[in-house]
C-alpha positions in Angstrom: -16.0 1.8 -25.3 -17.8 -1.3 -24.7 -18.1 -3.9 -21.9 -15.5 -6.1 -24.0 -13.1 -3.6 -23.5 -13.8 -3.6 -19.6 -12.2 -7.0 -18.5 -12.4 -7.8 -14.7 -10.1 -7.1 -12.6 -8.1 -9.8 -10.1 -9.3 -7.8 -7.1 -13.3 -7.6 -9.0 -13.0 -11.3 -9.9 -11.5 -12.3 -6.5 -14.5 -10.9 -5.2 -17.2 -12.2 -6.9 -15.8 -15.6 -6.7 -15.7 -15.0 -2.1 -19.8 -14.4 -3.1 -20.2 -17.0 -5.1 -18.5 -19.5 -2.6 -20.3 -17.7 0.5 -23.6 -18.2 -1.8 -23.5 -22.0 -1.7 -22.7 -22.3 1.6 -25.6 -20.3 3.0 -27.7 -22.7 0.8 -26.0 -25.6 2.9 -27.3 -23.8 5.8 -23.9 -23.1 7.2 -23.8 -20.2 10.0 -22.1 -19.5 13.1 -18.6 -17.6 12.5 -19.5 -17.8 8.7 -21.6 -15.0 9.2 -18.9 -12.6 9.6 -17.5 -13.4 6.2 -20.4 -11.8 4.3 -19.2 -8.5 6.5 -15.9 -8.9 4.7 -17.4 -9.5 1.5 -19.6 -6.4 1.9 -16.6 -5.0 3.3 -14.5 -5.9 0.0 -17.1 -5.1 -2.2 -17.5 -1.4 -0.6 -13.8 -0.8 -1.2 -14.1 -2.1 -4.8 -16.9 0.3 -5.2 -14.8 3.0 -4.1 -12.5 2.4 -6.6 -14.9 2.7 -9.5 -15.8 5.8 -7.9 -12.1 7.4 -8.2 -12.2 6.0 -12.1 -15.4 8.5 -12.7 -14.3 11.2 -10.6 -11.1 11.2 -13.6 -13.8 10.6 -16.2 -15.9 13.8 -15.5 -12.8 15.6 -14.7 -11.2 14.5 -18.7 -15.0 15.3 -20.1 -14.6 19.3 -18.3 -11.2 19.3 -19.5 -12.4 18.2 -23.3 -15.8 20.7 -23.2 -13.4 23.9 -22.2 -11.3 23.3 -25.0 -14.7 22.3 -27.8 -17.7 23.3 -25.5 -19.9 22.9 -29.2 -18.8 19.1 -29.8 -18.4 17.9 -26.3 -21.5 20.0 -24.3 -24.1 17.3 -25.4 -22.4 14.1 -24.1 -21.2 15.8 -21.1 -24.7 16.7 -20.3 -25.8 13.3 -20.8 -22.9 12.1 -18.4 -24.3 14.4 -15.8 -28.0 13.1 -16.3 -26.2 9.6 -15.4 -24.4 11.0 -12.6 -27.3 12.1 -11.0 -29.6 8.9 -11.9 -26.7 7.0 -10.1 -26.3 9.4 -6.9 -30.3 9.2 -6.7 -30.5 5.0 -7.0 -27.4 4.5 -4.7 -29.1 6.5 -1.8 -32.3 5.0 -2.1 -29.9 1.4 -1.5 -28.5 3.0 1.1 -31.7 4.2 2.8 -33.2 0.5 2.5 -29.6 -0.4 4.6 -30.1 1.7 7.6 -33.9 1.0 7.8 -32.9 -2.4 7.7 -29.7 -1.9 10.7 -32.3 0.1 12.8 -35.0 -2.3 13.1 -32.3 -5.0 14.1 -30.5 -2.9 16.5 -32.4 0.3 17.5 -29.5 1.2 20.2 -28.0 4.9 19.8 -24.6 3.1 18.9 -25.7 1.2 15.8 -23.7 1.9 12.7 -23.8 -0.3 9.5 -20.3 -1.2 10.3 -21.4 -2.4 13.9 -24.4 -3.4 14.4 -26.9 -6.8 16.1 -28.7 -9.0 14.2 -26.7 -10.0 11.2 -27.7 -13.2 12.0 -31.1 -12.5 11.8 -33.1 -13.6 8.8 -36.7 -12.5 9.1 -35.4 -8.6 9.1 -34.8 -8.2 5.6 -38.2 -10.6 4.1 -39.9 -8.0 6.7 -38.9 -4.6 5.2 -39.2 -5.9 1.6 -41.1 -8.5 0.7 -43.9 -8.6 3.7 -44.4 -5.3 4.9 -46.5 -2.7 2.6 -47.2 -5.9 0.1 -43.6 -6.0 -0.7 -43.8 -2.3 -2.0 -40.5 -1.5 -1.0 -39.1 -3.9 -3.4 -41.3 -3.3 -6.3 -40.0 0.9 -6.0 -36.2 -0.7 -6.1 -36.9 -3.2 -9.2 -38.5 0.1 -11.1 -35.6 2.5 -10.0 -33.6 -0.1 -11.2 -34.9 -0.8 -14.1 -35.4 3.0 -14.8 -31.7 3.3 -14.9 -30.7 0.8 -16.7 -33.5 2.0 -19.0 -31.3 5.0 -19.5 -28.2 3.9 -19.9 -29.1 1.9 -22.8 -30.9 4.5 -24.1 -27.6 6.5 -23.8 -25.8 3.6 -26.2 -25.5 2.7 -29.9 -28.0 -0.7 -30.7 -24.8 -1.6 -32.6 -22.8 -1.8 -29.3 -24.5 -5.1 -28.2 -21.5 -6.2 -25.9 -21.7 -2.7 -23.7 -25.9 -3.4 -23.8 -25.6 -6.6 -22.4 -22.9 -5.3 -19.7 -25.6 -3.1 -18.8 -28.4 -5.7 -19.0 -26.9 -8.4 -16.9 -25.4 -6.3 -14.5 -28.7 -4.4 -13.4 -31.0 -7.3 -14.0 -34.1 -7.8 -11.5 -35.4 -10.6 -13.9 -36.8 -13.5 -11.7 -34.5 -16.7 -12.1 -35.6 -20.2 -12.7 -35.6 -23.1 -10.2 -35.5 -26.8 -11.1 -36.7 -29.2 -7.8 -38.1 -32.3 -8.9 -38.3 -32.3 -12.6 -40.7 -29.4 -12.1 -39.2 -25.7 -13.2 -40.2 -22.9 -11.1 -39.0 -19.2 -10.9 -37.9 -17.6 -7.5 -38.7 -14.1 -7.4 -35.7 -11.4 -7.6 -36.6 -10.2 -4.4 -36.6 -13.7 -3.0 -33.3 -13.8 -4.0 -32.1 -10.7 -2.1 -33.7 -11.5 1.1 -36.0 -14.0 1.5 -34.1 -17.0 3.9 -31.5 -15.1 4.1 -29.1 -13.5 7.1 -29.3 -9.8 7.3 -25.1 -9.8 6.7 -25.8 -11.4 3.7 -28.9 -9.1 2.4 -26.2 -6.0 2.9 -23.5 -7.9 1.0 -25.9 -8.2 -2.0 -27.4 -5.0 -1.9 -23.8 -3.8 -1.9 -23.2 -5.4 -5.1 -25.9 -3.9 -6.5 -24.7 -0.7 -5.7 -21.1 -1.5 -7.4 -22.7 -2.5 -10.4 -24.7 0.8 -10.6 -21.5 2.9 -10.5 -19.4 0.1 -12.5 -22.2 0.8 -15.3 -21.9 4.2 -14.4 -18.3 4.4 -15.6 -18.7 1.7 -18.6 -21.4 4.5 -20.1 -19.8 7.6 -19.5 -16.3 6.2 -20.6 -18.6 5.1 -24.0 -20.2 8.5 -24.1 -16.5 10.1 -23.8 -14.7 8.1 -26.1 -17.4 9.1 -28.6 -15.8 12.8 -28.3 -13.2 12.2 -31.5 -10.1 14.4 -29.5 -8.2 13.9 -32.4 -9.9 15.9 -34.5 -9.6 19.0 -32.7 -8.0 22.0 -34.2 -6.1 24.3 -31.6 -5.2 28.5 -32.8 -4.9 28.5 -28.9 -3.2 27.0 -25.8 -4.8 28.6 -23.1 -3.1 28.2 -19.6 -5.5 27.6 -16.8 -4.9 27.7 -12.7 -7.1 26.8 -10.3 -6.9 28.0 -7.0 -8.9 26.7 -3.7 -9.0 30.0 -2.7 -7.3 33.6 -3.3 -7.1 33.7 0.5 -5.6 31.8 3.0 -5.7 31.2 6.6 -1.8 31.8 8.5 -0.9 28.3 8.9 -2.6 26.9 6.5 -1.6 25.7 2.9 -2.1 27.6 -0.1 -3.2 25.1 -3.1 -3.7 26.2 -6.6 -4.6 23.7 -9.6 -3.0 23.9 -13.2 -3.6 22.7 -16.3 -3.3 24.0 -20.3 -6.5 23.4 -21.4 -7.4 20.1 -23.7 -4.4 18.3 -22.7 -3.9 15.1 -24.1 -4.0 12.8 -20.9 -1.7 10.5 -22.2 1.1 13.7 -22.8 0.6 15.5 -20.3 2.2 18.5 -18.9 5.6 19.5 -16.9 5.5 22.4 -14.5 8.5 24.6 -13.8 7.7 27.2 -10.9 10.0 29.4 -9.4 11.1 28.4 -6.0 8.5 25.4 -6.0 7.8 22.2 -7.1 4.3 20.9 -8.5 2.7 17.7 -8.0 1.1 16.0 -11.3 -2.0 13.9 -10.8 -3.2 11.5 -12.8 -5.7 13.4 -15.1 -2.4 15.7 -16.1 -3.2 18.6 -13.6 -0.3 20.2 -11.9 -1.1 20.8 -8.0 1.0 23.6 -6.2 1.5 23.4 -2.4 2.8 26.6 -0.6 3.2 27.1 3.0 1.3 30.0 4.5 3.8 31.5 6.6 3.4 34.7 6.8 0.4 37.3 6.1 0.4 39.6 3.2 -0.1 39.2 -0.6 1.6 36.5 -2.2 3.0 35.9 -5.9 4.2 33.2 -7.8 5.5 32.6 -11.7 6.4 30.0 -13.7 5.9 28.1 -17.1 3.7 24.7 -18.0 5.6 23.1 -20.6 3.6 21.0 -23.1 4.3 19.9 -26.6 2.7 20.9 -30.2 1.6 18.8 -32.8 5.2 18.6 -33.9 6.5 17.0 -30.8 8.2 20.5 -30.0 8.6 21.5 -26.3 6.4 25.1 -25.8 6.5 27.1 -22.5 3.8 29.2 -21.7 3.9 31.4 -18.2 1.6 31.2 -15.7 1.4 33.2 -12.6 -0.9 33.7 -9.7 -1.4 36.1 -7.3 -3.5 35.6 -3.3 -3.3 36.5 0.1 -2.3 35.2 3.1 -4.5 36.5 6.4 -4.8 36.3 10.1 -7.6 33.8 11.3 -9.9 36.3 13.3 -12.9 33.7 13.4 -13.4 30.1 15.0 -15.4 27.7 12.7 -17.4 26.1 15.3 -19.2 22.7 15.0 -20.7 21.9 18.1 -21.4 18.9 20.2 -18.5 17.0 19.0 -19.4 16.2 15.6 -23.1 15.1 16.7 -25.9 16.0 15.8 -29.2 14.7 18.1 -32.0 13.4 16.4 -35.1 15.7 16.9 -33.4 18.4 18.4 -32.5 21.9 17.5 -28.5 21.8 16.9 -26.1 24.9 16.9 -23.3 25.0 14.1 -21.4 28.6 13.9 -19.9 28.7 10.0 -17.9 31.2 8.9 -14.4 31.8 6.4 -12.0 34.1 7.3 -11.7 36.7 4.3 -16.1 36.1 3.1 -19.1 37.9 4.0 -21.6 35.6 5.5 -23.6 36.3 2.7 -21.2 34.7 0.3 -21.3 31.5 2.0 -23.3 28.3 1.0 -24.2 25.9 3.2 -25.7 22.1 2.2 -26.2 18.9 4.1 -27.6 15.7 4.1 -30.3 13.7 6.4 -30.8 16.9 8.1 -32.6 20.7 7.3 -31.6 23.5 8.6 -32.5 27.5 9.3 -30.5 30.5 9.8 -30.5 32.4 12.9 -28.4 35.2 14.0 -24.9 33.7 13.3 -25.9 30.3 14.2 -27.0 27.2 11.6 -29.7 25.3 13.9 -29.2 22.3 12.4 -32.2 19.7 12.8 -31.7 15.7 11.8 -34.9 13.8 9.7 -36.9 11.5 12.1 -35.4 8.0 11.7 -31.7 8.9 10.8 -30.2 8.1 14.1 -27.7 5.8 13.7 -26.2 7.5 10.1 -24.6 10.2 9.3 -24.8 14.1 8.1 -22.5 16.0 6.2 -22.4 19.7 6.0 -20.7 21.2 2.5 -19.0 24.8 2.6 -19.5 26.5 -0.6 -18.6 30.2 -1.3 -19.5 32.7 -4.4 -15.6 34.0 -4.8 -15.0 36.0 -8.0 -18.3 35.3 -9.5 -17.8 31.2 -8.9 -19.3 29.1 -6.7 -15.9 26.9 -5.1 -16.5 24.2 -2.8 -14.0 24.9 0.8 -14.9 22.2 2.6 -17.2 19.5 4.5 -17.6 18.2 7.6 -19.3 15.3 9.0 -21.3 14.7 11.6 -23.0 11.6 13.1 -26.8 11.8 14.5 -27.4 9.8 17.8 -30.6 9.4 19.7 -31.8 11.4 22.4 -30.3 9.5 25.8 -32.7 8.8 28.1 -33.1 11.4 31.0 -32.5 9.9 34.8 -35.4 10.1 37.1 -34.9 11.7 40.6 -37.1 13.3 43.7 -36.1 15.7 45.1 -32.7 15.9 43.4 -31.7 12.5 44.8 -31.6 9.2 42.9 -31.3 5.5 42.5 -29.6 4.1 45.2 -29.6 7.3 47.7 -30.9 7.7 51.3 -33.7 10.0 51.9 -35.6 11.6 55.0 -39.4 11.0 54.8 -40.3 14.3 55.6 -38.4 15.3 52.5 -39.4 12.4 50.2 -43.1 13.5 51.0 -42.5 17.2 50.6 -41.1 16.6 47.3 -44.6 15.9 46.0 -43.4 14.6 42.1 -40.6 12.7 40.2 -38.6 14.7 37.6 -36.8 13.6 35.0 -32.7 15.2 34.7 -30.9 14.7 31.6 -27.0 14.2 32.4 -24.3 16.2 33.6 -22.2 15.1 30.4 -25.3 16.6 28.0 -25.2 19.8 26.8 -28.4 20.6 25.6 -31.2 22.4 27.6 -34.0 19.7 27.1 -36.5 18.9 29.4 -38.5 15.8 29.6 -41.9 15.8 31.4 -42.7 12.4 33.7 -46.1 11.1 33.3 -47.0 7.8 34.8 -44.9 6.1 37.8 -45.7 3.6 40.4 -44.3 3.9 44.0 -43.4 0.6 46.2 -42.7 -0.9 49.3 -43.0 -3.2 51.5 -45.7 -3.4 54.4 -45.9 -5.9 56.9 -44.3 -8.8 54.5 -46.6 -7.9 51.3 -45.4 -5.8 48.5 -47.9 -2.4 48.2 -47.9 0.0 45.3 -50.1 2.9 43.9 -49.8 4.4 40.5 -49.8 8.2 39.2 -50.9 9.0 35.9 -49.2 12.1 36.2 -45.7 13.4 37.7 -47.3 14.6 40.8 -47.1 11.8 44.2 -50.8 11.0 44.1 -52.7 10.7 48.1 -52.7 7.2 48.0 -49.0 7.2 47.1 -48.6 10.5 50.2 -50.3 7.8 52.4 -48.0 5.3 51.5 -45.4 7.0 52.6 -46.2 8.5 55.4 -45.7 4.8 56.6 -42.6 4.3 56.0 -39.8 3.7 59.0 -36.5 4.4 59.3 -34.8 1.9 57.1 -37.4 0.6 54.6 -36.9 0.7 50.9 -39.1 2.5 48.9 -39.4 1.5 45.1 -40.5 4.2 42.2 -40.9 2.0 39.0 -42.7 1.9 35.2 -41.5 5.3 35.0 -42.4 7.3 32.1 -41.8 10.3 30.5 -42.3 12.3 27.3 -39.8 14.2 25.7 -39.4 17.3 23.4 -40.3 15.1 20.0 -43.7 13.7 21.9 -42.1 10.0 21.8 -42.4 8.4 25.2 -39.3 6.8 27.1 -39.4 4.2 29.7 -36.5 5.4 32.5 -34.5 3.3 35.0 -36.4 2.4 38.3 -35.6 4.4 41.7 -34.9 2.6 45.0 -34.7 4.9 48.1 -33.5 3.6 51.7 -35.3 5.9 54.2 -33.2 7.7 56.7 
């Protein structure tokens, strides 16, 4: 396979002709509702990318399928796809680190998603991250993992397959490009290009392409390396029926789902599936899927025959049967906090699968760590992820295999902010002065609507009012009323306001906040 063999597609050329035209017209300094539009391109282009993902998700699957049947002839591509799987995982992340470093700095709010954020307007941002701050080092790491890449993919493909070479080339170029103003040619940087000038909608939009042509190459080289494997020259003395289950037990309720396939399948003949009392689904890569309702506990069997043809065009059944259980659900899987995660905190998770010892199961996640204790995960988000997102993968060593059983995500939010109060009154309240002075501090209360137990500790404040038509305050350094402040105070009259401002306090990660000023009417 080659890039000539790859032509566009309408919906890839429809695309890149929306960024062209969106290109010009931020050269013509054109903003306002324009703006949005590079959302939808990066929108368009995310969904694009999405697709290329599907096409190598059917490209790894065909190179398993091909390596079970000649694990000697097709092991050493395979590998190599692999190598560029994970090259390609690394690289995209790295993008998509760069993205929500970006989205924080322009909108450091709890809220902030890369789907919703402030700023895209903004077009110092971008220039700031990459190009000014650290001496552009930022930049100069993406060009090299960049270039790295693409470094291996070529080194992955033929020198006689020039067109595929020059795909790769063109598509993950960080070469600088040349200017003409004046009669005089110059060359503007690649980073310039990227986000120099540029609104930080539009810096997204462009690293988004990037990251669809690192899986577009992805699939152009992996599709080379498999077409490479010469299928037809395999020689079969067996036809080895395989099914694939999710798991050998299920929860009542549930859905057991089983794969099937006969092993080095042509994908372009693929295989019809007769099963007694059932009907099976065929996907696209020629695998049968079987869907049975979990009704009722107790074992469970089913039979039936794949049908697939010889060399001769002949139809040959071979039987197939499977056999699992369905069981009671006698354990909650638990995630806590709904589906949140707090940055810098300590979060709960209870995991468990009904039918596996705790010591069977696997757990993984990303932007996040995590330690075991007792039956709990205490789950704890990396500094500077609020705003994204973490997923936790359910793996579990079943019958000598490690099987995948599920994810879930979560998204990881800032601390709040606590509410300052005296005396368990707050903003807004009335408040005898006996009681006001006998409180003696300010605390800081986290909401009723949070769960956690997290205390923050107050450590500056002012208190306010006003005295014979002047404003008077004194400040503590501490969370204890100071006796300048206890003589203010003491003062007051029935019906003056007291103000308690510049609060601070410091919370459990040693960041300070700034909370909300308290006005008290005294009673």
């Amino acid at each position: 396979m080659s890039g000539g063999n790859c032509p566009e597609t309408p919906r890839q050329k429809m695309i890149g002709m929306m960024y062209l035209f969106l290109t010009a017209m931020l050269a013509l300094n054109v903003s306002g509702e324009l703006l949005q539009a590079f959302q939808l391109v990066d929108n368009s282009i995310q969904q694009s990318t999405k697709a290329v993902d599907n096409k190598n998700n059917q490209l790894y699957a065909a190179f398993e399928a091909a390596e079970f049947a000649n694990p000697a002839k097709v092991k050493d591509n395979h590998e190599k796809a692999q190598q560029i799987r994970a090259a390609a995982d690394t690289l995209n992340n790295s993008i998509q680190e760069l993205k929500l470093l970006m989205m924080r700095t322009a909108d450091p709010s709890p809220e902030a998603t890369l789907e919703n954020y402030k700023g895209i307007e903004n077009q110092d941002i971008a220039a700031q991250i990459m190009i000014t701050e650290k001496g552009g080092q930022r930049s100069e790491e993406l060009k090299e993992k960049i270039v790295a890449y693409k470094d291996l993919l070529v080194s992955l493909v033929a020198t006689e397959d020039t067109a595929l070479i020059q795909t790769i080339t063109n598509s993950l170029s960080t070469e600088d490009v040349e200017e003409k103003k004046k009669g005089e040619v110059t060359k503007k940087p690649w980073e310039s290009q990227l986000f120099e000038h540029l609104p930080l909608s539009a810096s997204f939009a462009l690293l988004s392409s990037i990251q669809s042509n690192v899986r577009s190459t992805q699939a152009d080289v992996v599709a080379y390396l498999l077409s490479k494997v010469d299928e037809g020259s395999y020689k079969f003395n067996k036809v080895e029926q395989i099914v694939i289950p999710r798991s050998d037990v299920v929860i009542k309720g549930g859905e057991y789902y089983a794969e099937m396939l006969i092993a080095a399948t042509d994908t372009l003949q693929p295989p019809t599936y007769r099963i007694e009392g059932h009907s099976a689904e065929i996907l696209e890569n020629g695998r049968g899927v079987l869907r049975i309702p979990a009704n009722s506990i107790g074992k469970k069997t089913w039979r039936g025959n794949i049908i697939f043809k010889d060399p001769n065009g002949v139809d040959k059944s071979y039987p197939i049967s499977h056999e699992y259980e369905v069981v009671q659900p006698n354990v909650v899987i638990s995630p806590t906090k709904m589906n949140v995660f707090y940055e810098a905190l300590d979060n709960p998770v209870e995991i468990s699968v009904p039918g596996i010892a705790s010591s069977q199961i696997r757990i993984s996640m990303t932007n996040a760590s995590y330690n075991k204790r007792g039956n709990e995960y205490i789950v704890k988000p990396q500094a500077g992820k609020a705003g994204g997102k973490s997923i936790i993968t359910v793996s579990a060593d079943i019958n000598g295999q490690t099987r995948r059983l599920g994810s879930q995500e979560f998204r990881i939010k800032r601390v709040p902010n606590p509410i300052a109060m005296v005396a368990g009154l707050g903003d807004g309240d009335k408040i005898r002065k006996n009681l006001l002075i006998a409180a003696g501090y300010v605390t800081a209360e986290m909401g009723e609507d949070f769960d956690f137990d997290l205390k923050f500790k107050v450590t500056q404040f002012s208190i306010g009012t006003y005295r014979k038509g002047f404003y008077t305050n004194e400040v503590s350094n501490s969370n204890k009323f100071t006796e300048a402040q206890e003589n203010l105070l003491k003062g007051l009259a029935p019906g003056n306001k007291v103000y308690i401002e510049d609060i601070r306090a410091v919370g459990p990660d040693g960041r300070t906040r700034k909370l909300g000023s308290i006005t008290f009417t005294v009673d």
